[in-house]
C-alpha angles and dihedrals in degrees: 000000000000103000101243093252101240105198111047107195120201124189122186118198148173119194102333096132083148093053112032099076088058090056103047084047097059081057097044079051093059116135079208102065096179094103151122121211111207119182129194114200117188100227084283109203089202119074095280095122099042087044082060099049099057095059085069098196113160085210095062117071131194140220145157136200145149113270102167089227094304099124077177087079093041089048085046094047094045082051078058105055090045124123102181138103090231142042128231120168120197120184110226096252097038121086140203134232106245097247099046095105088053094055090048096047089043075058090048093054088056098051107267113138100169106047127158133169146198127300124220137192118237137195123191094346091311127110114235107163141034098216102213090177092084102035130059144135118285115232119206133287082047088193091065098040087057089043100048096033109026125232125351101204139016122261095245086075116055144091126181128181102262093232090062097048086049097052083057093052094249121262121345115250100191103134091225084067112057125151092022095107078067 
């Protein structure tokens, strides 16, 4: 019997053909190995797909299509073509620590089903630089807080249960609204 795959990851990239690898990676490195690796490619010109193909993982799956510059609809197709009982969403020049889909899953266990962290700079593999721009606490009503403030945490670091971000129709594609999902 095939094991239900539990973190669907879904990258969405455009020409990064000398980031990417790092990226997908920081996924292949994960302590938590229960996991799918989508990938949405928007049509790149450079060597990104090729680059994808030659990592040859039978967990890491590939796509393209055209997305008009709305990484809202890659993000959503690659929602589509998810398995898994929760989201993460990783940007294609950001990384993970090895052991961030442990701790997630440690939150999981204790009922946690939206979860995000903090986001750091890094130069040459180091980390330099906790970026609090990006990450703060959220006040209630945490509607009105988004609203108000705008997001609370990057993209590259959450993970919601798929059911939930469902429910909300996924990102939102209008074109008057790009780079939200972010």
């Amino acid at each position: 019997m095939k094991k239900e795959v539990f973190f669907s990851i879904i990258i969405p990239t455009y020409n990064r053909e000398k980031k990417v690898l790092k990226a997908i990676n920081s996924v292949i490195s994960q302590t938590f190995e229960n996991w799918e690796l989508i990938i949405v490619d928007n049509n790149s010109n450079d060597l990104t797909k090729k680059k994808i193909y030659s990592i040859n993982n039978r967990k890491i799956f590939f796509y393209q299509i055209n997305n008009n510059g709305i990484i809202a609809l890659s993000r959503n197709y690659g929602i589509s073509k998810s398995t898994g009982k929760y989201l993460c969403f990783l940007d294609s020049d950001d990384w993970w620590t090895p052991n961030k889909l442990e701790i997630t899953k440690e939150y999981i266990d204790k009922g946690y089903k939206f979860l995000y962290h903090d986001m750091y700079l890094s130069k040459n593999n180091n980390f330099i630089k906790l970026k609090t721009k990006y990450c703060r606490s959220l006040n209630r009503p945490i509607y009105n807080d988004l609203i108000d403030n705008g997001p609370a945490f990057p993209t590259s670091s959450v993970t919601v249960e798929k059911k939930i971000f469902n429910s909300i129709k996924n990102f939102n594609e209008l074109s008057d609204l790009i780079a939200w999902e972010d």
